[in-house]
TORBAKOL-64810 format. One line per field, with one value per residue (C-alpha): residue in three letters; x, z, y; residue number from 0. Coordinates in Angstrom, 2 decimals. Layout:
residu = [ALA; ...] .
xx = [X; ...] .
zz = [Z; ...] .
yy = [Y; ...] .
num = [NUM; ...] .
// end
This chain:
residu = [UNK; UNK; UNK; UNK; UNK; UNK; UNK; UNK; UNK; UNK; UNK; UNK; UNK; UNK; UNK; UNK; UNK; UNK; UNK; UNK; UNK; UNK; UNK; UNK; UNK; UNK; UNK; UNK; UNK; UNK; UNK; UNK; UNK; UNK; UNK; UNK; UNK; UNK; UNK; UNK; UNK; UNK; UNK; UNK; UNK; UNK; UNK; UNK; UNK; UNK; UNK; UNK; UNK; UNK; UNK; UNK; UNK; UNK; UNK; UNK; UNK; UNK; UNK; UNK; UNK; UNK; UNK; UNK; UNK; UNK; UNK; UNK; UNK; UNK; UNK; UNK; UNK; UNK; UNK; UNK; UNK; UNK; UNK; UNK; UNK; UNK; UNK; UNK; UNK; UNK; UNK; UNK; UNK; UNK; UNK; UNK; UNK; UNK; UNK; UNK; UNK; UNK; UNK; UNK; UNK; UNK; UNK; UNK; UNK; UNK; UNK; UNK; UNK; UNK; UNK; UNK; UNK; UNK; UNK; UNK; UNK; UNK; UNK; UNK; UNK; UNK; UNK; UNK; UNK; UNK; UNK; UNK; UNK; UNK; UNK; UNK; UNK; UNK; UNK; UNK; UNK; UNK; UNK; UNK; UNK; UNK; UNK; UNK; UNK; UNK; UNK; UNK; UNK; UNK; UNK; UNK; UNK; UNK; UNK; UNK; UNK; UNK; UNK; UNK; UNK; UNK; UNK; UNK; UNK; UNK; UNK; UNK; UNK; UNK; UNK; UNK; UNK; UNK; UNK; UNK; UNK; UNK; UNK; UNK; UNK; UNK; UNK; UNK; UNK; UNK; UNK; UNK; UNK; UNK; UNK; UNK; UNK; UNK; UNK; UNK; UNK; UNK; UNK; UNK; UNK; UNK; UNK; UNK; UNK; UNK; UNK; UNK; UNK; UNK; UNK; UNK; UNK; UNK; UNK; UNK; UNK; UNK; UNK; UNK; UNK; UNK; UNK] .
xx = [-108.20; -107.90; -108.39; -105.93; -103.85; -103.13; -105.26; -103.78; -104.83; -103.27; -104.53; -102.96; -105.52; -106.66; -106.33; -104.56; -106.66; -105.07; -105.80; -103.33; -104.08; -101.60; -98.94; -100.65; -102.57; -106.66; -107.18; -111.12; -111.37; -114.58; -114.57; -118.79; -118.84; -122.15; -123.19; -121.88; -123.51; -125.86; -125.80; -127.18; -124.68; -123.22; -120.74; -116.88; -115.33; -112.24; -111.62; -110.37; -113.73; -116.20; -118.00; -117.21; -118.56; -116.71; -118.71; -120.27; -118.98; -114.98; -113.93; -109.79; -107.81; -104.88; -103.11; -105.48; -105.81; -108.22; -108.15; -110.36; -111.90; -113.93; -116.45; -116.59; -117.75; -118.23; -119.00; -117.05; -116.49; -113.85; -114.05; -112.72; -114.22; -117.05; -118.14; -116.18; -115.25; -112.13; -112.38; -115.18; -115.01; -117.41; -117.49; -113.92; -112.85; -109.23; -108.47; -105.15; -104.54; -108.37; -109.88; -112.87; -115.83; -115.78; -117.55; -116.57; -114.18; -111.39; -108.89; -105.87; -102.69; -99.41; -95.95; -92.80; -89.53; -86.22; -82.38; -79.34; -77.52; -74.22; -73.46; -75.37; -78.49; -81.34; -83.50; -86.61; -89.35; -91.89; -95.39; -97.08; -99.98; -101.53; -100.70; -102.97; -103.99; -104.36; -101.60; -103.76; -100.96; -97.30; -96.08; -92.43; -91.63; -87.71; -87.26; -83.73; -81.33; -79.56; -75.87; -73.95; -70.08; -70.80; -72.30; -75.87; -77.73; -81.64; -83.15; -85.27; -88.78; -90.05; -91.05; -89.51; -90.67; -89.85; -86.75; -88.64; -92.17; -93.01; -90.72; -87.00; -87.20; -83.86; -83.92; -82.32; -83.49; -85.88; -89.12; -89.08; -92.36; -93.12; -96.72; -97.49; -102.11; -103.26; -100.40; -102.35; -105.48; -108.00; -109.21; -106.41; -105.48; -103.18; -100.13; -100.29; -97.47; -96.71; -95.91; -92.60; -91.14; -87.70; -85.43; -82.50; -79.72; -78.83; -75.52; -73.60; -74.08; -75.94; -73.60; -74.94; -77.12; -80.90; -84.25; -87.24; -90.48; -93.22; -96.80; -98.58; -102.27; -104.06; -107.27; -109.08; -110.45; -114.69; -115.61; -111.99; -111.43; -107.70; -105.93] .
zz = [59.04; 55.29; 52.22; 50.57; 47.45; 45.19; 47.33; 50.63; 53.32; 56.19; 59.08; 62.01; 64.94; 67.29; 68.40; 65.09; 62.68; 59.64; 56.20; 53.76; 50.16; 48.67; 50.77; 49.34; 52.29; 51.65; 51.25; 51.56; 53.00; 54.63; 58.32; 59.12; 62.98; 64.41; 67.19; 67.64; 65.40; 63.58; 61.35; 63.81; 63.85; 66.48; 67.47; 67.60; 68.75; 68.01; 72.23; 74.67; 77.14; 74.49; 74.46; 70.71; 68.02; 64.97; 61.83; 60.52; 58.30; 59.50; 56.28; 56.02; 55.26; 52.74; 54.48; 54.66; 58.59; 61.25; 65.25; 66.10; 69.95; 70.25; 73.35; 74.10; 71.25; 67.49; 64.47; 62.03; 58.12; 56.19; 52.46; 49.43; 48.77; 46.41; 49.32; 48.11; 51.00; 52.12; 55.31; 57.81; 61.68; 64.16; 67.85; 67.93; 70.84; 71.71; 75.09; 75.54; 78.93; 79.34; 79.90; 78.38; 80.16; 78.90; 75.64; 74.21; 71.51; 72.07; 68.90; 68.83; 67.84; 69.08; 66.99; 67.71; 65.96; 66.39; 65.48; 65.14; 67.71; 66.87; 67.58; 67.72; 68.76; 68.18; 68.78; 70.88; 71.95; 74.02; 75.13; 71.63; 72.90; 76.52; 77.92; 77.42; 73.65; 70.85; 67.98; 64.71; 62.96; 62.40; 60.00; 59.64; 57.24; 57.06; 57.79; 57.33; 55.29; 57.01; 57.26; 55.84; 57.36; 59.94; 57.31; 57.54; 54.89; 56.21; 59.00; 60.82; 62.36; 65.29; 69.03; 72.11; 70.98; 67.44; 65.86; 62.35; 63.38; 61.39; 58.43; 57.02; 55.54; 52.75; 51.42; 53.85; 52.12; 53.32; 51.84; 52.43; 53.59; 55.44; 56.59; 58.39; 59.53; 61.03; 62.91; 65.99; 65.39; 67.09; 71.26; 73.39; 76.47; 76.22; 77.79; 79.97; 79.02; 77.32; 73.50; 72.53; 69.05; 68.09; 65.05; 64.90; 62.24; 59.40; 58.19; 60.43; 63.04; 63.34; 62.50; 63.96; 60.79; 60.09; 61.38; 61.73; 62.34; 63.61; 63.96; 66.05; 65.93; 68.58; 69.68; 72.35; 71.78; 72.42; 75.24; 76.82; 80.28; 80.56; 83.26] .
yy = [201.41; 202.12; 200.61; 198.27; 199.52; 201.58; 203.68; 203.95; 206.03; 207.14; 208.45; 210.96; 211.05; 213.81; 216.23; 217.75; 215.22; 214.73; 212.71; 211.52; 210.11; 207.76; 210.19; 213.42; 215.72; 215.21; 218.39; 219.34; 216.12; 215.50; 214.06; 212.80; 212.41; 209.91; 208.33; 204.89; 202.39; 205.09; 207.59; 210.14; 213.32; 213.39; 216.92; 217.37; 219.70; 222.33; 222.50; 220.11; 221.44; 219.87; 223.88; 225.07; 222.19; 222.00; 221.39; 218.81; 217.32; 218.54; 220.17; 219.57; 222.63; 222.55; 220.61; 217.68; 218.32; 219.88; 220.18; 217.67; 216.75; 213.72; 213.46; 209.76; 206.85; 207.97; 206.52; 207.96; 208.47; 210.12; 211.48; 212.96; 216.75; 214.89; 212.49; 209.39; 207.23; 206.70; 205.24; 204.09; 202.98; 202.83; 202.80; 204.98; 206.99; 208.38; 208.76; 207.00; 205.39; 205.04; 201.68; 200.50; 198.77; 194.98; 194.50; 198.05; 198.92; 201.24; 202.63; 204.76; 205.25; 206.93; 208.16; 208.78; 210.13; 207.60; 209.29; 206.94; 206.29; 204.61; 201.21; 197.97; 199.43; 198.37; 202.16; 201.53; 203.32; 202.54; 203.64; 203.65; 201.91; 201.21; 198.15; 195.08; 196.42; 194.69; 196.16; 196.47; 197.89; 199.59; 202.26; 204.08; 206.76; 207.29; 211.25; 211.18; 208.89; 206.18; 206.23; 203.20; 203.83; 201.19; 198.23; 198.57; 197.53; 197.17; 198.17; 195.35; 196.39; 194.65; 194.81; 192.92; 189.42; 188.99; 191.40; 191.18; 191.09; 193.98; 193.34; 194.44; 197.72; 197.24; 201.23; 203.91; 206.78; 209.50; 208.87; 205.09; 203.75; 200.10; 199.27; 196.32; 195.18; 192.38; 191.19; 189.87; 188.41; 186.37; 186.96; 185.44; 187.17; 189.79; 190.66; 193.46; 194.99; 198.51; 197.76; 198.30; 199.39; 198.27; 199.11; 197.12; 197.30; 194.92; 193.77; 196.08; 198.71; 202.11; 205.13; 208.66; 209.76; 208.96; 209.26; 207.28; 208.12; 205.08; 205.17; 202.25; 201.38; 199.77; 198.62; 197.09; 194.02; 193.50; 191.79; 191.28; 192.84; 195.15; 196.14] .
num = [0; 1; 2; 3; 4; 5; 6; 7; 8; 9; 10; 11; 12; 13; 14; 15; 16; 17; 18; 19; 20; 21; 22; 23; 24; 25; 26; 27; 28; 29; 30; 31; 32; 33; 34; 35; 36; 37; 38; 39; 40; 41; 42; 43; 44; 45; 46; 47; 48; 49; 50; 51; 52; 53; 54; 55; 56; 57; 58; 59; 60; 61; 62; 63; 64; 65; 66; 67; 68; 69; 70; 71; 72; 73; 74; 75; 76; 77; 78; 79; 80; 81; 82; 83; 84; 85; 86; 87; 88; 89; 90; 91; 92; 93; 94; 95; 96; 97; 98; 99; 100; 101; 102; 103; 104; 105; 106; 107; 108; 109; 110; 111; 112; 113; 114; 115; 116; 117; 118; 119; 120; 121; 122; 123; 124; 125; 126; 127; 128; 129; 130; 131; 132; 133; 134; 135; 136; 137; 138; 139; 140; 141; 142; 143; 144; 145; 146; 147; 148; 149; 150; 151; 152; 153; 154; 155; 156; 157; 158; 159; 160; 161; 162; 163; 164; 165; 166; 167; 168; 169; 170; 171; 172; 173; 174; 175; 176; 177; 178; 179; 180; 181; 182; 183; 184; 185; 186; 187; 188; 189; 190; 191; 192; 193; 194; 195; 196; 197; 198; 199; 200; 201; 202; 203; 204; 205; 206; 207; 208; 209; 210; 211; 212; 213; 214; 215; 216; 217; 218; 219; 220; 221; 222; 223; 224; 225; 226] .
// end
């Protein structure tokens, strides 16, 4: 979903669409909405009814973000304020929970904040993604530093079938960034299960300080029927 570094973009979907810029907000960002598969404009909107459209192109305020409704499929691009691409994806829709007809494509995401809970752990949260979706990818962005009074010395990212899966994030410190694509490729089945995000401590345990924030990305995978 964005380009590989040093430019990395990040993107928070709708309804409250926002753009990021190697961590900076894109501000007078440009967001071109299509038709799928064309370059036909196609309208967004700033309501949940689909009756107001919002322009187009989306011009990002100075915070890099704009309320953004999307009515169905797009094909969408995303630029700087001169019209240099950032990012570009085509037949995107979010509507969490929905299920696409076999042979369409279907891309979200969901977030969540995680606080320390003393002990063992590990933190989980759950419902990131619907169940039967493909994970694309997994971000966290540490919101508050991590206590050390009970040994910890990394945190380890994962879901309920691999600890690690999504790497071992060694600095505790607000700021602190991990970003993990491409973790399951190719057009098995897949489970139908809801996707599951665990943090697990290190070293030691968990004492009661830090924060965690974790953003999933999913997608539905063409031609592959879900439940």
């Amino acid at each position: 979903m964005a380009p590989l570094p040093p430019t990395v973009v990040e993107i928070v979907p709708w309804p409250h669409f926002q753009g990021f810029v190697d961590a900076r907000p894109a501000i007078g960002g440009k967001l071109y909405t299509f038709a799928p598969a064309s370059s036909t404009p196609k309208a967004s909107y700033v309501d949940p009814f689909f009756i107001t459209p919002q322009t187009n192109p989306v011009i990002l305020d100075d915070q890099g973000a704009a309320t953004v409704y999307l009515d169905g499929f797009y094909h969408l691009r995303f630029t700087d304020h001169a019209g240099v691409l950032y990012w570009d994806v085509d037949n995107y829709a979010f509507a969490p929970g929905v299920t696409p007809a076999p042979g369409e494509v279907q891309t979200g995401s969901g977030e969540a904040s995680l606080s320390a809970v003393a002990g063992p752990g590990p933190l989980v949260v759950t419902g990131l993604a619907p169940a039967g979706y493909r994970i694309l990818g997994v971000q966290t962005h540490i919101e508050a530093d991590f206590g050390t009074s009970g040994g910890l010395t990394a945190l380890l990212i994962g879901d309920d079938v691999y600890e690690d899966s999504w790497g071992r994030q060694p600095v505790l410190t607000a700021g602190a960034v991990t970003t993990q694509r491409d973790f399951r490729r190719g057009d098995g089945p897949i489970s139908a299960t809801a996707y599951s995000v665990l943090i697990a401590p290190e070293g030691g345990l968990f004492d009661p300080t830090g924060q965690i924030h974790v953003h999933v990305f999913w997608q539905s995978v063409t031609g592959e029927p879900h439940p």
